[in-house]
C-alpha positions in Angstrom: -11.8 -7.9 60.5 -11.6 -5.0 58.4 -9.0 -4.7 55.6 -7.3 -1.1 55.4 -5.2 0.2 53.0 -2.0 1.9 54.5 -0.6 5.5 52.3 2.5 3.6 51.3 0.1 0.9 49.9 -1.1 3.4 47.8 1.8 5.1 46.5 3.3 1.6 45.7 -0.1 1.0 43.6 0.3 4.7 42.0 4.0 4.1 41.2 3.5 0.8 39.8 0.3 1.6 37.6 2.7 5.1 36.5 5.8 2.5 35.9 3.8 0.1 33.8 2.2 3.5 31.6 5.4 4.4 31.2 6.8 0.9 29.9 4.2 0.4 27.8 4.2 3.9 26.1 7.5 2.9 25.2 6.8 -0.2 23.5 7.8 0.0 19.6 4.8 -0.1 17.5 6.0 -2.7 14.6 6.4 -1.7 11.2 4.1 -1.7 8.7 4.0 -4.5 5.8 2.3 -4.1 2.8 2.4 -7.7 1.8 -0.8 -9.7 0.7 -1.2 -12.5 -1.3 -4.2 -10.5 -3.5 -2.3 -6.9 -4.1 -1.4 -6.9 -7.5 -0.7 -3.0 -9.3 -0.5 -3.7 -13.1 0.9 -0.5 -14.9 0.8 -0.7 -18.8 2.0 1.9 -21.2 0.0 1.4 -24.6 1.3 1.6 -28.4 0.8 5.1 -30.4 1.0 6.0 -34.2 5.3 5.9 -34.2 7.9 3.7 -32.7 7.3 4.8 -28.6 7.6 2.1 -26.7 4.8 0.4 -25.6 5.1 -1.9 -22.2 3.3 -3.5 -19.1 4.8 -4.0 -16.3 2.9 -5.8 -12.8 3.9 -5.5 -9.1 2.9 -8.1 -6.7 2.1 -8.1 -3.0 5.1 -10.9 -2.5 7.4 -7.3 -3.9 8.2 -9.1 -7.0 8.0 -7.2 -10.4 7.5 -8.7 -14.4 8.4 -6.5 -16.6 7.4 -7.1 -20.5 8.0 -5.5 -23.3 5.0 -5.2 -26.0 6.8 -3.0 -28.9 9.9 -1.2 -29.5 11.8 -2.1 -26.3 15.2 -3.2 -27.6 16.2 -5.8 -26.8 12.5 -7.3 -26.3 13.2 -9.1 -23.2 10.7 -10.1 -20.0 12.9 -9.1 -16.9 11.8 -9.7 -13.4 12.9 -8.6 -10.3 11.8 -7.5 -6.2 11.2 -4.6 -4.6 11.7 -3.6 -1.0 8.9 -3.5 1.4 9.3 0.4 1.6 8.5 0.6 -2.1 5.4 -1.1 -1.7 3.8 0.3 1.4 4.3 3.5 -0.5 3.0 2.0 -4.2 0.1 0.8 -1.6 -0.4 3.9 -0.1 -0.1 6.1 -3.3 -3.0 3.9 -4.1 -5.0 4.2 -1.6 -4.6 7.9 -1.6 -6.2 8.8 -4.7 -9.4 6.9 -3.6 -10.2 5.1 -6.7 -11.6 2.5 -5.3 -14.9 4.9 -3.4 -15.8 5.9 -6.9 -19.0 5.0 -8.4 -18.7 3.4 -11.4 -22.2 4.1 -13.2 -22.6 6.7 -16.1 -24.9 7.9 -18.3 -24.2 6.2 -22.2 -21.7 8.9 -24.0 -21.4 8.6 -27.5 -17.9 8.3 -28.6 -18.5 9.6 -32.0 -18.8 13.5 -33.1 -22.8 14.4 -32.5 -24.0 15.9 -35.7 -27.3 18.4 -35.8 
């Protein structure tokens, strides 16, 4: 007994597997999250010779922000605070743009005093 395969078998088969393309092409890809429990981005703005402000201020991968003032920030206040999940992914992906982390990190001894002859 031989099995055959009719034309409107097939169509039905070639409709179906173009229906279920379809469908799935359609499918939303989900949104991207930038949250981790190790992405920290700590930004700190050092002291000078005058009264600028000097600050550090540290985003974590939960979207919550410290802010703390070092030195003439009045008044001197810690604040804290969250961010929205757009902010990070693009903190996250401004980071990852600039590569920093594929650079080597070995150089030659460089004097940081004038060379005299």
């Amino acid at each position: 007994m031989q099995s055959h395969i009719t034309t409107q078998q097939l169509r039905l088969q070639f409709i179906f597997a173009v229906v279920l393309v379809l469908v799935s092409s359609c499918a939303s890809v989900p949104e991207r999250t930038c949250t981790s429990s190790t992405f920290s981005v700590r930004i700190t703005k050092g002291i000078c010779f005058g009264r600028c402000p000097a600050w550090e201020a540290t985003i974590r991968g939960d979207r919550s922000v410290h802010f703390r003032p070092i030195l003439h920030i009045e008044p001197p206040i810690e604040k804290f605070g969250t961010i929205d999940d757009a902010t990070l992914c693009a903190i996250a992906d401004a980071i990852d743009s600039t590569k920093a982390f594929e650079t080597e990190f070995s150089y030659e001894m460089i004097p940081d005093a004038p060379k005299t002859a």
